[in-house]
C-alpha positions in Angstrom: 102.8 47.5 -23.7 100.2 47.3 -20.6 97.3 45.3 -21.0 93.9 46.9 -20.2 91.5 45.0 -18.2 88.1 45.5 -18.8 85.4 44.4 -16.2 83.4 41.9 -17.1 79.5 42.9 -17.4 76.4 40.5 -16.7 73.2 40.9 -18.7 70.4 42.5 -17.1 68.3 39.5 -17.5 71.5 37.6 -15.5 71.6 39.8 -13.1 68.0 40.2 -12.9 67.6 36.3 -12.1 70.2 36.3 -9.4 68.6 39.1 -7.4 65.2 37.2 -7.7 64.0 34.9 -4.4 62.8 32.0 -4.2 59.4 30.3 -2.8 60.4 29.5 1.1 59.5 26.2 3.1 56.6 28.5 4.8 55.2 29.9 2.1 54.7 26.7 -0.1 53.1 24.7 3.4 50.4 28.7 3.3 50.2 27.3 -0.2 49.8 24.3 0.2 47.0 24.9 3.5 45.0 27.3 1.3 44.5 24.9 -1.4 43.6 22.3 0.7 40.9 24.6 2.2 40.0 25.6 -0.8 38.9 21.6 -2.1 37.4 21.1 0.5 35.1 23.4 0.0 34.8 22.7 -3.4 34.2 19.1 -2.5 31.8 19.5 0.7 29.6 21.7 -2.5 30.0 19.3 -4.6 29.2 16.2 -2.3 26.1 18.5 -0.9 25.2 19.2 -4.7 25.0 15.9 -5.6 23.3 14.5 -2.5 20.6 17.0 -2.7 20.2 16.5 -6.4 20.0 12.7 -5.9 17.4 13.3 -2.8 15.4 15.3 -5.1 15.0 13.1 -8.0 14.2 10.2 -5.4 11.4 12.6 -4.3 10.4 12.7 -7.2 9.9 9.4 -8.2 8.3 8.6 -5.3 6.0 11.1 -5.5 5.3 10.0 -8.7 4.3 6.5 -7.4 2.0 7.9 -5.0 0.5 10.1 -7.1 -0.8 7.1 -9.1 -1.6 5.1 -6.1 -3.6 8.2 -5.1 -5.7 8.7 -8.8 -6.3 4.9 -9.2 -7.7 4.2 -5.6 -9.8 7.6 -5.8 -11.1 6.5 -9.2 -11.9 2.9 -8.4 -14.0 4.0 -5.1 -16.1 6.6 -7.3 -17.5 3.9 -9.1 -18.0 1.9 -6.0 -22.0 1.6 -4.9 -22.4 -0.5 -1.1 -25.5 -1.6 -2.8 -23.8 -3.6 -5.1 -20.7 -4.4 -3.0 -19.1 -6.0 -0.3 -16.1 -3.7 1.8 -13.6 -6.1 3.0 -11.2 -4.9 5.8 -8.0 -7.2 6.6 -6.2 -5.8 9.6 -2.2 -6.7 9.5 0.9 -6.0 11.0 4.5 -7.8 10.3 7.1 -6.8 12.7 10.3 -5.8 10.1 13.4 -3.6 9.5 13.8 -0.6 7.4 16.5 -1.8 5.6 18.9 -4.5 4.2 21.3 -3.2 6.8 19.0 -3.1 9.8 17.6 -6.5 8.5 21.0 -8.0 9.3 21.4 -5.7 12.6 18.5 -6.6 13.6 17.0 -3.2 14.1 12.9 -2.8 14.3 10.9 0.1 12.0 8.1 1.5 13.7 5.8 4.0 13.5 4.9 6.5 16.7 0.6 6.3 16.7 0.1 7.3 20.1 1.0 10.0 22.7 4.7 10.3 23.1 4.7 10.9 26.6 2.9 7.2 27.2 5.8 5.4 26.2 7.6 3.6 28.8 10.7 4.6 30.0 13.7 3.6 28.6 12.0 2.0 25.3 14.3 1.9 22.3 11.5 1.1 20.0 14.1 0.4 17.0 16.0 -2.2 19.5 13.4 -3.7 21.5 12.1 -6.4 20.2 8.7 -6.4 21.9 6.0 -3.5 20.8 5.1 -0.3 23.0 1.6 0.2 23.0 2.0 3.6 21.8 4.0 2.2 18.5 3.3 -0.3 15.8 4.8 -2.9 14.0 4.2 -2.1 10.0 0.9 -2.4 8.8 0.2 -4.1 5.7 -3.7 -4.5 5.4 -5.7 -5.8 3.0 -8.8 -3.5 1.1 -11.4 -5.5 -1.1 -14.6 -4.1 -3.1 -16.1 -4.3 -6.0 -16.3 -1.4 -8.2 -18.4 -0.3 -11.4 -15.4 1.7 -12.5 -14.7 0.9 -16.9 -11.5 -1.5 -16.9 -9.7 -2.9 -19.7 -7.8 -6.2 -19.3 -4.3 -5.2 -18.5 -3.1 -8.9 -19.6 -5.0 -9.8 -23.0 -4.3 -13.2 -24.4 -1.2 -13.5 -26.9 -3.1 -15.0 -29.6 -7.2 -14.4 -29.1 -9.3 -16.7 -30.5 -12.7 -15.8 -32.8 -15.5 -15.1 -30.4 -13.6 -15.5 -27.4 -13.3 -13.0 -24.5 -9.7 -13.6 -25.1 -10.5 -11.7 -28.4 -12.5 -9.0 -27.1 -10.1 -7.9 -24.2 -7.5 -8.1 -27.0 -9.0 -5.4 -28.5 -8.7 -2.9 -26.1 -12.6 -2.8 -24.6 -13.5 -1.6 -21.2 -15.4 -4.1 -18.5 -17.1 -3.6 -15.4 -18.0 -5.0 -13.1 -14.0 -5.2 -11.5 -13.3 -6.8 -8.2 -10.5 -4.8 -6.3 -7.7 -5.4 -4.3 -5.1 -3.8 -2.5 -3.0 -5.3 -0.3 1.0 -6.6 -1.1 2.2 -8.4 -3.1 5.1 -11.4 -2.8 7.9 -10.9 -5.1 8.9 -13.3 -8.0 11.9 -14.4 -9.8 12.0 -15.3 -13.5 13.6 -17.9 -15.6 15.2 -18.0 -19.1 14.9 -21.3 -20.7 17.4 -20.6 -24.1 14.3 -18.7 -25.3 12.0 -17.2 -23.6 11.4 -15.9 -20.3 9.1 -17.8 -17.8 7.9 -17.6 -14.2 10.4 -19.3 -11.6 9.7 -20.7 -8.2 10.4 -19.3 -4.0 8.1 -16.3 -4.0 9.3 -13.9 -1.1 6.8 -13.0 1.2 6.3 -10.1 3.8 4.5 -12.4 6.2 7.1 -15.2 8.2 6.9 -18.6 7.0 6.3 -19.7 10.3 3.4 -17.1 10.8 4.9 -15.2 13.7 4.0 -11.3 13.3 6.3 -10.5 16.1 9.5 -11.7 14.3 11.0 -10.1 11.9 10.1 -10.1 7.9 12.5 -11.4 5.8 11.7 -8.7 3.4 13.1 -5.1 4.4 10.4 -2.6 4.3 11.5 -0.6 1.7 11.4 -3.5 -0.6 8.0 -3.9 0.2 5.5 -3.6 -2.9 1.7 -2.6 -2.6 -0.1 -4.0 -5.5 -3.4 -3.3 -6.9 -5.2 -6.3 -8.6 -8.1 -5.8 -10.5 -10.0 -9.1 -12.0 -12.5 -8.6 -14.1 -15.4 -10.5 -13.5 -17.3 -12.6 -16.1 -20.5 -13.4 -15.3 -21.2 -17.4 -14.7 -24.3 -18.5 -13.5 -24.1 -20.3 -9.9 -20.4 -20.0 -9.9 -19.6 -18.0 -6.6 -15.4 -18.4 -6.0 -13.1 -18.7 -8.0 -11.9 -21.9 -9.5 -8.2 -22.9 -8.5 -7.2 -23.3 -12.1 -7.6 -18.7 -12.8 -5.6 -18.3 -9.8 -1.8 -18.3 -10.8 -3.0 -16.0 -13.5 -4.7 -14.0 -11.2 -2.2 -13.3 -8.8 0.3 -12.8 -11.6 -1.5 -10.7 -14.2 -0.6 -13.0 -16.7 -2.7 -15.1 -19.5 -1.9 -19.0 -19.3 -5.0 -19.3 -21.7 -4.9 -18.1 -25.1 -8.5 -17.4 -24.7 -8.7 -15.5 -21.7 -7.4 -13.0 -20.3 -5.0 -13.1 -17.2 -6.8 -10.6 -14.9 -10.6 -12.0 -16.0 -12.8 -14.6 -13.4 -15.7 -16.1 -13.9 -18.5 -15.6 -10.9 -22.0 -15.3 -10.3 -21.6 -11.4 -9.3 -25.4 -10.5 -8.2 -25.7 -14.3 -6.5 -22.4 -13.6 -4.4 -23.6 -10.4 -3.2 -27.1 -11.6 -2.5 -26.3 -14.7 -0.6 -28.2 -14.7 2.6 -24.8 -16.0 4.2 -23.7 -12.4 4.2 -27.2 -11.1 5.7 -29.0 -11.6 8.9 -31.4 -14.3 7.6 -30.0 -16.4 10.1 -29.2 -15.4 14.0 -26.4 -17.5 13.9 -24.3 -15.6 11.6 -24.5 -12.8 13.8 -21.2 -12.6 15.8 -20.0 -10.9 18.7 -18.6 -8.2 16.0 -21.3 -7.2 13.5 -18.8 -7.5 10.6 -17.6 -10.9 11.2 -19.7 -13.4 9.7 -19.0 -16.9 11.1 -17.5 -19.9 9.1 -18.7 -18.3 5.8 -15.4 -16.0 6.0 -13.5 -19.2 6.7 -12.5 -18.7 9.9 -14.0 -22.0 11.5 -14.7 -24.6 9.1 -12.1 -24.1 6.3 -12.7 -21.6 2.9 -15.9 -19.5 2.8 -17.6 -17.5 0.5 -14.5 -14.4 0.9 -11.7 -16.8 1.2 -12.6 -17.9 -2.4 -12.3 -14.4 -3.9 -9.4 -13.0 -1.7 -7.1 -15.8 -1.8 -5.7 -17.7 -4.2 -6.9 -21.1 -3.5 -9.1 -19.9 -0.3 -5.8 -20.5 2.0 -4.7 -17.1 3.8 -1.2 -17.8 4.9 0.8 -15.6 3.3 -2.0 -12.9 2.9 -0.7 -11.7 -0.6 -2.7 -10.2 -3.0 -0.4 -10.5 -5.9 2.7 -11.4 -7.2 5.1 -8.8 -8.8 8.6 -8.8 -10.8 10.6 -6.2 -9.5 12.3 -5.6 -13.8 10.0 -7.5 -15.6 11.6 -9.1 -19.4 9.0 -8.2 -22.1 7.5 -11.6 -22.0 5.8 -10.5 -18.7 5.1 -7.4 -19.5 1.5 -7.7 -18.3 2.8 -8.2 -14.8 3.2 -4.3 -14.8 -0.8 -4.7 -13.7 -0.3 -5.4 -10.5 2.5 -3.3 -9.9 1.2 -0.1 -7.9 3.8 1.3 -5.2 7.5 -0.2 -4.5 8.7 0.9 -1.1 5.3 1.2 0.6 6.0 0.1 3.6 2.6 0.9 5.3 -0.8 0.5 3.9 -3.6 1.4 6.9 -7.2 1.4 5.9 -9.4 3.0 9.0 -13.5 3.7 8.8 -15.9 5.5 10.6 -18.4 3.2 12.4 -21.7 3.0 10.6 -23.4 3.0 14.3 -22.1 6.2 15.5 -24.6 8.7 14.0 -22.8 11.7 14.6 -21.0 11.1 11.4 -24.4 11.5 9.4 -25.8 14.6 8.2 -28.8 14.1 9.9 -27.5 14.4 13.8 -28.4 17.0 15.9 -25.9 17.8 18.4 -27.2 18.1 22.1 -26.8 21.1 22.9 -29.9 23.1 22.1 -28.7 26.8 21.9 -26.8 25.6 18.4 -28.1 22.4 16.0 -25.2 21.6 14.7 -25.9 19.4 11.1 -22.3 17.7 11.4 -20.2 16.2 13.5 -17.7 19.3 15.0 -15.1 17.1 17.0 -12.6 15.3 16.1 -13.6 12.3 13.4 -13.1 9.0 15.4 -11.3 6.5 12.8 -11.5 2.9 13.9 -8.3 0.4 12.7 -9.2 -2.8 12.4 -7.0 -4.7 14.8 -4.0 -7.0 13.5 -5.6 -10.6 12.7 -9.3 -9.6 12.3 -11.5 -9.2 9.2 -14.2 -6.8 9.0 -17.0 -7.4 6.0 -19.6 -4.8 5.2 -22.4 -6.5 3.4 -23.9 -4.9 0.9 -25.5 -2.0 2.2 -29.4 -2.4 0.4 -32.9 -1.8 2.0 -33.6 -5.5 2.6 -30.3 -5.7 5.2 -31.0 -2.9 6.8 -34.4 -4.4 7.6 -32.8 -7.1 9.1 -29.4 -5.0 11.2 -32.9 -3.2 12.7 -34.9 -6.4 13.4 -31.7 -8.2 14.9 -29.2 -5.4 16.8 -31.3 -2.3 16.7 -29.5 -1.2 20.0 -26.6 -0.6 18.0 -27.0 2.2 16.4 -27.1 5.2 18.1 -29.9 8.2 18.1 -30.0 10.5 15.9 -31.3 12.8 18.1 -29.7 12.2 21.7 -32.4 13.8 23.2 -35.0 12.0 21.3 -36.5 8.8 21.7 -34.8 5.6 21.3 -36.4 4.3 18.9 -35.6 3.0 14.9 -37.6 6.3 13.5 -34.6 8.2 15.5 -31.8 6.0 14.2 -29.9 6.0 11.0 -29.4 2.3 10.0 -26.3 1.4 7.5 -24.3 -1.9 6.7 -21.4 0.4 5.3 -19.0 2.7 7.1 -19.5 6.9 6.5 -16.0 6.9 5.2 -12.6 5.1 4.9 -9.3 6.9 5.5 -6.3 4.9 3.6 -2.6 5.8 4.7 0.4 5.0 3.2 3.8 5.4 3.9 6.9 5.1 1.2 10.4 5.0 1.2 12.6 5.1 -2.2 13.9 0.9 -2.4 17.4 2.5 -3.2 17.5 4.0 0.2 17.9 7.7 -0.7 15.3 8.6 1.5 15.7 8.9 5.3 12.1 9.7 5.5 8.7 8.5 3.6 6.6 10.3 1.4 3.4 10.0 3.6 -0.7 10.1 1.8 -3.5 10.3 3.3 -6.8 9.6 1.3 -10.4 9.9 2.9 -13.3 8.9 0.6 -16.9 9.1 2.1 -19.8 7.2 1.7 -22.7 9.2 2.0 
């Protein structure tokens, strides 16, 4: 019997897999490239995403701060009347880096003021320790008045007592007359003692300990803090500084006495202002400057009548205005009132000379064929000069009697083609206007650039 061999038959799905090929070494490494390419992409979006989202809310925020800064100082001059002020002008610059990292490197931050093509050759102005003329160090100046402006205490007292101050600032009522500062601040450390939190000690200044400008600060800039400090003043009869004992308080925003508020001095506001040590009474206060006022300022013969009111304790060595808690616990809450704008790492305050008439409304421009009522070149703001202190006195009838009987020849003619003589001159103890300048960085360093604000308030 013969056998009959039948061929054996693969399934289709058998022979479908062995007829199939395979991924080769060439394609996987296409593979392989295109995907990278294609994270990469996805990753350079992503990083660019987040970078721009993060510079954005930075902007933000720091917009935010200088908006305020912007509102509060505009609101604070409104209410500001030379008759019943003094304008104080500290000129300052600290030599210092940007940041933590150029701190350590040793890298300068400086700001381009003058023509570009003035700076010598071969200046490195974030390497070279010395300062082109056409650049500055930081300026960190110092703006006092007082203002008329409704203030209530930012710092009432814990626990007010019955017919106290303490009490009425506790409930929420508005003061004025307010003495104003702005300037920056050193920054404070606190302390928990098992149950509560209290001030500690080693402020950080901006300025050096040593006092040298030209060195570096051992704070970055963009840690720097402008601070605005607004006392409100308590009238007291022959009292005209203020006592040593309100100054930690002062500086800090915070009450020490149940009865009185943190932010509230006494002083003898109308005597201060009308103490002939400001005026020309006397020909010896007159100085070479006419806003420098001798040893009442404290420049020759220790504290004066400023040094009492700008400083705690009437000593100006480290020049701050306040003292600030970068995260305040809720125990020092009150500090928040002197907080104003972290990161500023310039604060400029420039005026327009009360002698130069052309400022005024009144000057007539000397060219005949066209009276021009207003000034129609460029306004000529005046810094005041790193280690000076200009003071306008209070700008009333009775001292303008005496800037016309003492240094009439400074202040220009009205008229330039009129006679020189004080019916043709416009006489004024204050400036026609101040233009403040800031610059701020974010203190996180998401910025590479500063949110920049000018302000120009006039006093006309």
């Amino acid at each position: 019997m013969t056998q009959r061999l039948v061929p054996l038959r693969l399934s289709q799905g058998a022979s479908g897999r062995r007829g199939r090929r395979a991924f080769t070494l060439v394609e996987m490494l296409v593979s392989l490239a295109v995907l990278t390419v294609a994270l990469s992409v996805v990753g350079v979006v992503f990083s660019v995403t987040t970078r721009t989202a993060t510079q954005a809310a930075a902007v933000a925020e720091v917009q935010s701060w200088v908006r305020e800064f912007t509102l509060q100082i505009e609101e604070d001059l409104k209410y500001c009347s030379p008759a019943n002020s003094v304008l104080v002008l500290v000129g300052r610059t600290q030599a210092a880096a940007l940041t933590q990292e150029d701190l350590a490197a040793g890298n300068y931050y400086r700001v381009l003021k003058g023509d570009p093509t003035a700076v010598a050759g071969g200046y490195h102005p974030e390497f070279d320790p010395t300062v082109d003329p056409e650049y500055s160090n930081p300026r960190a100046d110092i703006l006092m008045f007082f203002t008329q402006r409704p203030t209530a205490s930012q710092a009432p007292p814990a626990n007010p007592k019955e017919n106290t101050f303490g009490e009425i600032a506790a409930s929420g009522a508005k003061f004025s007359p307010t003495q104003i500062v702005y300037g920056h601040a050193a920054l404070g450390d606190t302390v928990f003692s098992g149950t509560e939190y209290s001030w500690g000690t080693g402020l950080r200044h901006i300025d050096r300990p040593d006092g040298n400008t030209q060195v570096q600060s051992l704070l970055p800039a963009n840690r720097w803090h402008l601070a605005r400090r607004a006392t409100i003043i308590d009238h007291y009869a022959g009292r005209l500084k203020f006592l040593p004992g309100v100054w930690d308080r002062i500086l800090r925003c915070y009450t020490t006495d149940d009865s009185f508020a943190g932010d509230a001095a006494r002083l003898d506001l109308p005597d201060y202002l009308g103490n002939e040590s400001w005026g020309f009474g006397q020909p010896a206060a007159v100085q070479a400057s006419p806003y420098q006022f001798g040893r009442w300022l404290g420049f020759s013969s220790g504290p004066g009548l400023l040094w009492n009111v700008l400083y705690a304790g009437g000593d100006p060595i480290n020049h701050h205005v306040a003292t600030v808690l970068e995260s305040p616990p809720t125990e020092l809450r009150s500090n928040l009132g002197v907080h104003m704008v972290p990161g500023c790492a310039w604060f400029e305050v420039e005026f327009l000379m009360p002698e130069d008439p052309r400022n005024s409304i009144e000057y007539d421009h000397p060219v005949t064929t066209i009276e021009y009522q207003t000034r129609f070149d460029m306004a000529r703001w005046t810094e005041v000069a790193a280690g000076q202190t200009y003071v306008f006195i209070p700008d009333t009838a009775e001292n303008r009697e005496q800037a016309a009987l003492y240094r009439p020849a400074d202040f220009a003619r009205l008229d330039p083609t009129g006679n020189d003589d004080l019916a043709n001159k416009r006489i004024r103890m204050w400036p026609y206007a101040l233009r403040i300048t800031v610059r701020v960085f974010d203190p996180r360093g998401r910025l590479e650039e500063p949110i920049v604000r000018s302000i120009v308030h006039r006093f006309d």
